[in-house]
PADOSE-892228 format. One record per atom (N, C-alpha, C): x, z, y; residue in one letter. Coordinates in steps of 0.1 Angstrom, whole numbers, plus 2048, in hexadecimal, padded with zeros to 3 digits. Example, Ala and Ser with C-alpha at 12.3 -4.5 7.8 and 13.67 -1.06 7.14 Angstrom:
// PADOSE-892228
88484E7C7A
87B84E7D3A
88484E7DFA
8808477EAS
8898477F5S
88184F800S
// end
This chain:
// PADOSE-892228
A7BB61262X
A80B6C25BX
A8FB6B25BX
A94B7625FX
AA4B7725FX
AA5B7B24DX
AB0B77244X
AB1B74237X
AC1B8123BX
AC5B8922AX
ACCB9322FX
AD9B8B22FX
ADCB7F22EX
AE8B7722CX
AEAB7523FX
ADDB6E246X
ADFB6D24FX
AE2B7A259X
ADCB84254X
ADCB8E25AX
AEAB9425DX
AF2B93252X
AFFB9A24DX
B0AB91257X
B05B82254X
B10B7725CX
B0DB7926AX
B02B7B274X
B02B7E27DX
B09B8A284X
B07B9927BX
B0ABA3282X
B17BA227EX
B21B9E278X
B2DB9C273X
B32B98283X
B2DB85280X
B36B8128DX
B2CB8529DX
B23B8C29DX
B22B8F2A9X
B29BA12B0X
B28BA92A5X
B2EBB52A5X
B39BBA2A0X
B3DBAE29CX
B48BB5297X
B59BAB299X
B58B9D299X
B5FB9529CX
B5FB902A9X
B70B8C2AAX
B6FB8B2BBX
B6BB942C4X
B74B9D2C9X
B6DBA52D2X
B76BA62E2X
B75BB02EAX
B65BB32E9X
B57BAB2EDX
B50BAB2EFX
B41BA52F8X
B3BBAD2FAX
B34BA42FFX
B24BAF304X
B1DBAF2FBX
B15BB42FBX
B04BB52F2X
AFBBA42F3X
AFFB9F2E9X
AF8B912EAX
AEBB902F1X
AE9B842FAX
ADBB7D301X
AD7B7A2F3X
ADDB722EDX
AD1B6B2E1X
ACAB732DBX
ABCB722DBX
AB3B7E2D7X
AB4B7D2C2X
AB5B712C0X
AB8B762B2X
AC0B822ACX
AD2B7E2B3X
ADBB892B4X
AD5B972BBX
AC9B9A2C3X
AC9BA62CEX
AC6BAA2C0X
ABABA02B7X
AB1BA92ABX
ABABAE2A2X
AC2BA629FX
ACABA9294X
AD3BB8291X
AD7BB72A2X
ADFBC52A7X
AD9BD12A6X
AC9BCF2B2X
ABFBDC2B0X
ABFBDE2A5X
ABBBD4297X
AB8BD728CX
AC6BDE285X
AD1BDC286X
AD7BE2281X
ADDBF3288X
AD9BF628DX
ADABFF296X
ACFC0B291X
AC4C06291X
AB8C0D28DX
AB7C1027CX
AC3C04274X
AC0C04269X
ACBC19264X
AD3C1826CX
AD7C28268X
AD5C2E26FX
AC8C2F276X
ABCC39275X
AB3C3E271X
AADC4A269X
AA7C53260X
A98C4C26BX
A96C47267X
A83C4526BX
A7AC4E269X
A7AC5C262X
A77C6525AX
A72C6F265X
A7FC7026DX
A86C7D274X
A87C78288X
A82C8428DX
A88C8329BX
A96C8529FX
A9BC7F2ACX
AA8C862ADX
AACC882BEX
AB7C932C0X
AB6C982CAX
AC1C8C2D1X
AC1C8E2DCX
AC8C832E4X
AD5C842E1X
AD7C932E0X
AECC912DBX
AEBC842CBX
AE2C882C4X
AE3C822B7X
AE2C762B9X
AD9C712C0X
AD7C5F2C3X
AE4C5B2C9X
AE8C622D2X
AF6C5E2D8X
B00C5F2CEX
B04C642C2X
B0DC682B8X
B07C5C2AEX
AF9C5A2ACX
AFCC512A2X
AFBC3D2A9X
AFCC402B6X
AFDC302BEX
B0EC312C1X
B11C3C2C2X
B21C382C1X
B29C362AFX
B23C3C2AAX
B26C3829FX
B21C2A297X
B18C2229CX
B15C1829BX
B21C0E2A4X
B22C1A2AFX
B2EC0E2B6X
B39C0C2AFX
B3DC162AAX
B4AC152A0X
B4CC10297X
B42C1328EX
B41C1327EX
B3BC0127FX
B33BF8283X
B28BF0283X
B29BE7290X
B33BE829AX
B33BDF2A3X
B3DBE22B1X
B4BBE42A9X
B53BE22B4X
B59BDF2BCX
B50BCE2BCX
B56BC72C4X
B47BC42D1X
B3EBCD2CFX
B35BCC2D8X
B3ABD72E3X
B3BBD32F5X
B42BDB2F8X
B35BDE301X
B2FBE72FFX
B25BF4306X
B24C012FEX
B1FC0930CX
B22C13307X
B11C182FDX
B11C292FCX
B04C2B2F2X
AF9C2C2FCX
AFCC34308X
AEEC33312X
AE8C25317X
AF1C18315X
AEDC0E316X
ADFC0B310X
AE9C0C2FDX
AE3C092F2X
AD4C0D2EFX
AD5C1C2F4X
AC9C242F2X
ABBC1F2FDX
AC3C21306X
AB9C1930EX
AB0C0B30CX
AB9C03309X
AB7BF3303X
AAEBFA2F6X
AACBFD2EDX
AA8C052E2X
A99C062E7X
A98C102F0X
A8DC192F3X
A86C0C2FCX
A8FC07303X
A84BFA30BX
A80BF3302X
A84BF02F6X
A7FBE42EBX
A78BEB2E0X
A73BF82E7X
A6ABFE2D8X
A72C022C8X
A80C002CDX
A84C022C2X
A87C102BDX
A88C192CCX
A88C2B2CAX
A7EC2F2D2X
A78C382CEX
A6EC3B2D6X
A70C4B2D9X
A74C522E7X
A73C5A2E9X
A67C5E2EFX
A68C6E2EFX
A63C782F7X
A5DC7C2FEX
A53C7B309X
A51C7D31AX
A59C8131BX
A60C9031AX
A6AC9B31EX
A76C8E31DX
A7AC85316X
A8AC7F315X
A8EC8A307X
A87C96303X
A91C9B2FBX
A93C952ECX
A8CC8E2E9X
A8DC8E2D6X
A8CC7B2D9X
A8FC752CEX
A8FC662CBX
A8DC662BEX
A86C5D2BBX
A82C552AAX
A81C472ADX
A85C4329DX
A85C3729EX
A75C2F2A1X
A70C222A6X
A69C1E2ABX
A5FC132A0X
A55C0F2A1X
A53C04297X
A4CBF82A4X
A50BF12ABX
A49BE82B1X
A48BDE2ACX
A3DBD52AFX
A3CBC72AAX
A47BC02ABX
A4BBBA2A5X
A58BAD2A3X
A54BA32A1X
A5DB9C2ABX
A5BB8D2ACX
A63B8529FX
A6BB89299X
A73B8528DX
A72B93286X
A6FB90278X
A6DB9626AX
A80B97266X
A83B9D25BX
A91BA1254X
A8AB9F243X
A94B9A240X
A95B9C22FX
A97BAA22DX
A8EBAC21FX
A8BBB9219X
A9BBBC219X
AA6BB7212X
AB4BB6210X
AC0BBD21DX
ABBBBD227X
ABEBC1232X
AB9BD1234X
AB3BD4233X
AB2BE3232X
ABBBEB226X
AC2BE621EX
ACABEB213X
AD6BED216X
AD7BE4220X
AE9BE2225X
AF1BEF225X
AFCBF1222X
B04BF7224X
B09BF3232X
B0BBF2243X
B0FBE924DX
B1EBF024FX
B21BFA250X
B31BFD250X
B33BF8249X
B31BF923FX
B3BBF422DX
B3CBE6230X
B31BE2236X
B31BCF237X
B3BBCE23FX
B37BD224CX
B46BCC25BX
B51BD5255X
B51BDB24BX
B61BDE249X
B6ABD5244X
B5FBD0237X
B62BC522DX
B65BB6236X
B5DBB7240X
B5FBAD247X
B69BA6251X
B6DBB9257X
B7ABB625CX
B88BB8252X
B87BBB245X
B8FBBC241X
B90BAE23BX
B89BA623AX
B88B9623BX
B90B8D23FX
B8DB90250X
B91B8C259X
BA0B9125BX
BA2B9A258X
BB5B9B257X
BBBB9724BX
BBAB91243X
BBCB88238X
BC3B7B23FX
BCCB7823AX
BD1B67241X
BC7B5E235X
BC4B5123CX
BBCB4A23BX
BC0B4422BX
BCDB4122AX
BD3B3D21DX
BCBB49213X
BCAB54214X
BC7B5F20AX
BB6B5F208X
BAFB5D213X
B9EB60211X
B9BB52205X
B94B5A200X
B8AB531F6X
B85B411F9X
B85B371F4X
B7FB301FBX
B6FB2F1F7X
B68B28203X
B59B28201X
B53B1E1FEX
B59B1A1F2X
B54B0E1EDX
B46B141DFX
// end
């Protein structure tokens, strides 16, 4: 089980620090990202392909911009991992429920994730003398 502490420190320094990169091999981080991706999506509701593209670029912005691919990548990666499930036609997408090989703390669905990588880069521009220590 990914814990929402782990969760948060992963997509922090995988999406958001040091950039750019690619879309992580390590499958922990792939989960972490899909999951965060999928997490500001309405599970409720279908959506048309402009909107999936509008809300994976806005994930690129808001939530990971130091991952450097684009949204038809993301969407795709998405739809091959069951995580969106489209259409026959390609026209509409919803979000997906496949089996997972790693579980998420309840705590992780609550997240605010802009608000976090904002807080986080606003962190990270702090000189070191000024951050908090973690003791």
């Amino acid at each position: 089980m990914i814990s929402t502490e782990e969760f948060v420190e992963r997509l922090c320094k995988v999406a958001a620090a040091r950039g750019p990169r690619r879309f992580p091999r390590a499958a922990r981080d792939r989960e972490i990202l899909m999951q965060s991706i999928v997490l500001g999506l309405d599970s409720s509701r279908s959506y048309s392909e402009r909107e999936i593209n509008a809300a994976l670029r806005a994930w690129k912005r808001d939530v990971a911009p130091a991952i450097e691919t684009d949204h038809v990548t993301l969407r795709r990666l998405l739809v091959d991992r069951g995580r969106l499930e489209r259409t026959s036609d390609g026209a509409r997408y919803r979000v997906g429920f496949p089996a997972r090989s790693v579980a998420f703390a309840l705590g992780v669905y609550d997240l605010d994730l802009p608000a976090t990588i904002a807080a986080y880069l606003e962190y990270q521009r702090k000189p070191r003398a000024q951050r908090p220590s973690k003791r």
